[in-house]
N, C-alpha and C positions, 0 to 999 in steps of 0.2 A: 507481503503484497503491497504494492503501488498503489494509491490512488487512482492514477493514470490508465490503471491494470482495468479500472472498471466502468469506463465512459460509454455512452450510450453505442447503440450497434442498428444498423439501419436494417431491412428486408432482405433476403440473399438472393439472388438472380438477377436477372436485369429489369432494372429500373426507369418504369415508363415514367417519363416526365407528366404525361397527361392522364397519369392516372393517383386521384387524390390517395388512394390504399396504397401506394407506390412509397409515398411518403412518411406511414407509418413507422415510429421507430418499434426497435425491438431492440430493450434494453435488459443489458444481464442483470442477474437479479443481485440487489444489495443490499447494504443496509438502508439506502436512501429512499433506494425505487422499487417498487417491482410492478410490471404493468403487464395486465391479466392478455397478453398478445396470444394466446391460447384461448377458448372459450372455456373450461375445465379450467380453470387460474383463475379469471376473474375475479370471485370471492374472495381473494387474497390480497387482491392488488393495492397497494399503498403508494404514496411519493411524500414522504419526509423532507427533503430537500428545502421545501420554503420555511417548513418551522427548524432547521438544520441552522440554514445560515442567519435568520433570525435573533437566533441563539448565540448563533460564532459574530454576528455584528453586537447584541447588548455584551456578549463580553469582552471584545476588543474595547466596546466604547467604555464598560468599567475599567478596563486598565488601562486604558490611557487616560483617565478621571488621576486613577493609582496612581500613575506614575508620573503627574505632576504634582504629587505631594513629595516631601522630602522624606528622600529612603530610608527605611527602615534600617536598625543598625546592623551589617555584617557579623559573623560568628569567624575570625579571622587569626580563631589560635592553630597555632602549628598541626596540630594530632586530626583540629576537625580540615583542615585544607590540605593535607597531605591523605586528608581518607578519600576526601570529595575527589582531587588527581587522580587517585587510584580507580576509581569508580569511572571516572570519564575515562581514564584508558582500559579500563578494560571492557567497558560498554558498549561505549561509543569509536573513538579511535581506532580501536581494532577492526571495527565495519565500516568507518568511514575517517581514514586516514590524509586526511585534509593535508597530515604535516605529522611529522614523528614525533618520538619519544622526546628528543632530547630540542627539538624548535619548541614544544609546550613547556618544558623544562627552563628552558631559557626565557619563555615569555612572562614564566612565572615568578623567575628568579628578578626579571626587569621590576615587576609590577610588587615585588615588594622592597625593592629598595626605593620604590616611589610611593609605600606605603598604603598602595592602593587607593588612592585617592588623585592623584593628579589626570588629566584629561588625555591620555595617550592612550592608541591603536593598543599597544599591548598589555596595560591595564584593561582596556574594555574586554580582550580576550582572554586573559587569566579570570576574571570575574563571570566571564560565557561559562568557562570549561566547568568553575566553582558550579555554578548554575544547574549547569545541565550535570552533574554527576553527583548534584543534591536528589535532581530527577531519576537519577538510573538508581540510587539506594534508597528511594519510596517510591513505594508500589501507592500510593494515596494520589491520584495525575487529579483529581478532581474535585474541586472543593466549593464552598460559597462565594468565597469571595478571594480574590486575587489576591492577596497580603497573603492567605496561607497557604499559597503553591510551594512546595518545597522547590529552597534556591530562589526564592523571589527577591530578596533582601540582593543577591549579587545581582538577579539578573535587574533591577531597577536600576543600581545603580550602573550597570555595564552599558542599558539601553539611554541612560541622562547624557554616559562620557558620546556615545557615537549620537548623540543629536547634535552635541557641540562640534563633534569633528564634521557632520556633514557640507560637501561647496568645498575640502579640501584638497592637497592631492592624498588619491589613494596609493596606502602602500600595501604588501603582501598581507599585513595582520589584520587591514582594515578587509579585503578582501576575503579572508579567511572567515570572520565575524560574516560577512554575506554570504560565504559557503552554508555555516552551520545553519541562518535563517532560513535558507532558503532551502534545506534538508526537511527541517523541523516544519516548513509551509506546505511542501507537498504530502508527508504525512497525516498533517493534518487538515486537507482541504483548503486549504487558506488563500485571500489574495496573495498571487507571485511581486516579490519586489522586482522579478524584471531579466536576474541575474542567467535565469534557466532558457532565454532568448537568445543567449549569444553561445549555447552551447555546440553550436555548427561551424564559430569563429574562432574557438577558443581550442588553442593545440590541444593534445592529450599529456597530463601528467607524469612526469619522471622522476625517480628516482635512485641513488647514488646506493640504496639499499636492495639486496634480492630477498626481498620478502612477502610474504603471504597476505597483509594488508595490502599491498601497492599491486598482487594479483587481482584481486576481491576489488578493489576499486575501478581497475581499469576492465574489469568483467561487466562489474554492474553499468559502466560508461556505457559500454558495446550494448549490452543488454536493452540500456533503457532508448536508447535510437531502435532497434527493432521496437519497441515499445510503442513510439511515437508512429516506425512505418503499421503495425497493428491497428494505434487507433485510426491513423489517415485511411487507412485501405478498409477497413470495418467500419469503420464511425461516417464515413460519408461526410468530412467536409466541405467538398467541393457539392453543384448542384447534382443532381439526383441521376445524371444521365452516363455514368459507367454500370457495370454489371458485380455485383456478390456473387460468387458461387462458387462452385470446387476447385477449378482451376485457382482462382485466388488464396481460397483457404489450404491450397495444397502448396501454392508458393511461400507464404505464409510460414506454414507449418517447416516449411527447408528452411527457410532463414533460421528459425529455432533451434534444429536440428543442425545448423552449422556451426550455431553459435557453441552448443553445447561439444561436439566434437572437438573448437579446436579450444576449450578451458584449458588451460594450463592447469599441469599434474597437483599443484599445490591448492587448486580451489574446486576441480573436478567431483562431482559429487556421483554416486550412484541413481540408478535411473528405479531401487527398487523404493519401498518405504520403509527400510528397516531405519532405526535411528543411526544419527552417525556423528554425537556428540559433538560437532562442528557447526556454532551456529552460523557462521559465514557460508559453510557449505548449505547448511538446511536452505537457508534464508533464498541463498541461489536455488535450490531446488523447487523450494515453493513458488518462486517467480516464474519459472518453468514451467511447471504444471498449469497456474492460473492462464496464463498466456495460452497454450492449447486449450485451454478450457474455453476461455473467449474465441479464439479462432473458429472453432464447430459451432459456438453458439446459435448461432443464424441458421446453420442446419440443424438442428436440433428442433430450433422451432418450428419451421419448416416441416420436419420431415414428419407422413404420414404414421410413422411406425410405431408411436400409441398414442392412446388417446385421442382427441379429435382433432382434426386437421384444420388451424385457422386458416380465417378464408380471405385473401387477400389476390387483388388483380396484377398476376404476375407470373410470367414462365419462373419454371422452377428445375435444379437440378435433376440429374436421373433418379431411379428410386434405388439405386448402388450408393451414389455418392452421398444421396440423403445417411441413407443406413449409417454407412462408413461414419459422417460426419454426427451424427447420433450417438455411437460408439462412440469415438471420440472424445466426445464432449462429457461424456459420461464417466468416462475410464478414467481420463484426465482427472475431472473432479472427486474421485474416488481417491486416487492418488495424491491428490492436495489434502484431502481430509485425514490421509494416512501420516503423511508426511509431514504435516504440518502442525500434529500435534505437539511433537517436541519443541516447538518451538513457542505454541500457545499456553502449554500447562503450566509457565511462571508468569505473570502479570509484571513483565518487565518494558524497559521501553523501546528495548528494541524490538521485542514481541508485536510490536504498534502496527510495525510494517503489513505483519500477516495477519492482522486479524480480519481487517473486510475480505479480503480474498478468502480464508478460510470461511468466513459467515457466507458468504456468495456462493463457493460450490456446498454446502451445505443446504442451503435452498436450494439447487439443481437437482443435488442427487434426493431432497425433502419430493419436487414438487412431481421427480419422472418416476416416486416411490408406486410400486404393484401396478407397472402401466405395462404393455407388452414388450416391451424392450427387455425384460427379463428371462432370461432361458430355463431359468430352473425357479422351482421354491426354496432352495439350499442359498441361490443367488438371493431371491428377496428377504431371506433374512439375515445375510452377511453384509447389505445396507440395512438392512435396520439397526442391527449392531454395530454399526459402524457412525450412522447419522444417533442413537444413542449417544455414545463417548463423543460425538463432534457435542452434542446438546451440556455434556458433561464440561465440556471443555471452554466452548461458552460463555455456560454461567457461571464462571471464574471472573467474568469480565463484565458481572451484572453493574456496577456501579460507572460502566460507561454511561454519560447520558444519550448521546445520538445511538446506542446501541440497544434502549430498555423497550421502547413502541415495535423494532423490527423482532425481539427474543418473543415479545409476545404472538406476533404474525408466525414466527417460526415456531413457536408452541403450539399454536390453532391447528397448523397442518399437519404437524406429527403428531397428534392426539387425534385429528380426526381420518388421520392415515393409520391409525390404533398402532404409532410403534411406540412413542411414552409411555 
């Protein structure tokens, strides 16, 4: 799951400008936020957000303290930088195919007949890939202190060579180098360097190979534009005077459903949750589901149909389309939670993607636990068996720091919803 997958989401209906409850957001629930937009929620409500970023400013401002000290020495014998390659292709590269086998192969082969050390685009990139594929063979992403991030030593010295190139011209490698940042920023919440601006200018990527990576990427392009029309059409950037409600969430929900019709046969995933050993296919599926999950969201909150109805000044859909979009939103998140186990049971880095999105319908399917929305007792405890293994699956992931204040929130609910 995206970042992007989880920005705030406004009131669903139409939106009185002259009415201050109009304005209210209604944010899904995450790791950062959750605001009791229910009266029955309330006592749960948190926003981590200010002590989040906080946190991500002292430790940017420690490494860049870091890494104006002289780097640390690389580990640059044969056996450990042909593990470290390995590791980045098969990690990273296979779900984000910036550039093939054999352009990293040759980037690698440049950068050490310059013994890694001279100030060139493809030096700093053989030294990224070292980096990041120190990161994909430890599972340790978090430590005291910046020196002992695994792959710090390359990536200091990869981020020294690209300050001296910046004011250059750019070329493909230097470019590429702003790809990987700018992957690694959105996953991790982080200021954008800029790059993901001109993705409405910038053709779409080809290549001379018919391969399964360059599907997978050219999916995720398509994908992450519905993404973006999601948060404009849900999130309410513009002011407050168009309409949320089914009509939208239903057009919404067709872009989704077209996008996933026309996948091509090599990255097409099944729509059930059985495992399917594919993390490129998982990865796409989970993005799927969270995405429907955020679409209903607004209804859900909205809708009458358990628990108690917040009270806010504003026409509202039929009580069909509430339902429907209730369902939905619930089913969805059932389905993330199913599905997205395989991909959170290893503490790996690409598992990164889907962790908020699995934490967030997790809270969903925690917070609408024994409300009427239930048809059976058979139902209310195949969510609880199921929000169990999501809680199992979690605290695999306890030594996140932005993720230990929300596991506690998510603990309080499901203990005092007696399913722990």
């Amino acid at each position: 799951m995206t970042a992007s997958s989880l920005h705030e989401v406004r009131s669903p209906g139409p939106l009185r400008t002259e009415s201050k409850a109009a304005a209210k957001r209604f944010i899904i629930p995450n790791i950062f936020v959750l605001e009791g937009v229910r009266p029955e929620w309330s006592c749960w409500s948190y926003d981590l957000q200010a002590d989040f970023f906080s946190h991500s400013i002292g430790m940017m401002r420690e490494m860049s303290q870091v890494l104006e000290l002289p780097p640390p020495p690389m580990d640059l014998s044969r056996s450990r930088l042909l593990r470290l390659q390995q590791a980045f292709m098969d990690n990273v590269l296979k779900y984000l195919p910036i550039f093939d086998h054999e352009t990293a192969s040759r980037h690698i082969k440049s950068a050490l007949a310059l013994d890694y050390h001279e100030a060139t685009p493809c030096v700093a990139l053989a030294l990224l890939i070292f980096a990041i594929g120190s990161a994909a063979l430890n599972t340790s992403f978090y430590t005291a202190s910046s020196v002992d991030l695994p792959g710090f030593a390359y990536f200091s010295r990869a981020m020294a060579i690209l300050d001296r190139l910046q004011g250059r011209v750019i070329d493909i490698a230097t470019l590429q180098c702003g790809l990987l940042a700018a992957e690694l920023e959105l996953c991790l919440d982080l200021p954008s360097n800029g790059l993901r601006a001109y993705e409405t200018r910038v053709p779409l990527p080809t290549s001379q190979y018919d391969e399964e990576g360059m599907y997978y990427l050219l999916s995720l392009i398509s994908f992450r534009k519905i993404s973006v029309d999601i948060n404009e059409s849900v999130g309410y950037s513009s002011p407050p005077s168009g309409s949320y409600g089914a009509v939208i969430a239903n057009a919404l929900t067709q872009q989704l459903d077209d996008w996933y019709q026309y996948l091509p046969g090599p990255v097409k995933f099944p729509l059930d949750d059985d495992w399917i050993f594919d993390v490129r296919k998982a990865h796409l599926r989970c993005q799927y589901f969270i995405h429907r999950a955020m679409v209903s969201w607004p209804l859900l909150v909205a809708s009458p149909g358990f628990g108690t109805t917040p009270e806010y000044d504003m026409d509202i859909p039929d009580a069909q389309s509430l339902e429907q979009g209730l369902r939905e939103c619930v089913n969805a998140s059932r389905a993330f939670l199913k599905a997205g186990e395989e991909i959170l049971t290893q503490t790996s880095l690409i598992a990164h993607l889907a962790l908020r999105g699995y934490f967030a319908t997790a809270m969903i399917l925690a917070l609408v636990h024994s409300s009427n929305l239930h048809t059976s007792e058979d139902e209310i405890d195949d969510d609880g068996k199921l929000l169990r293994q999501a809680h199992r699956c979690l605290s695999n992931w306890k030594e996140v720091p932005f993720l230990r204040v929300s596991m506690v929130k998510l603990d309080d609910i499901l203990r005092r919803k007696n399913i722990l």
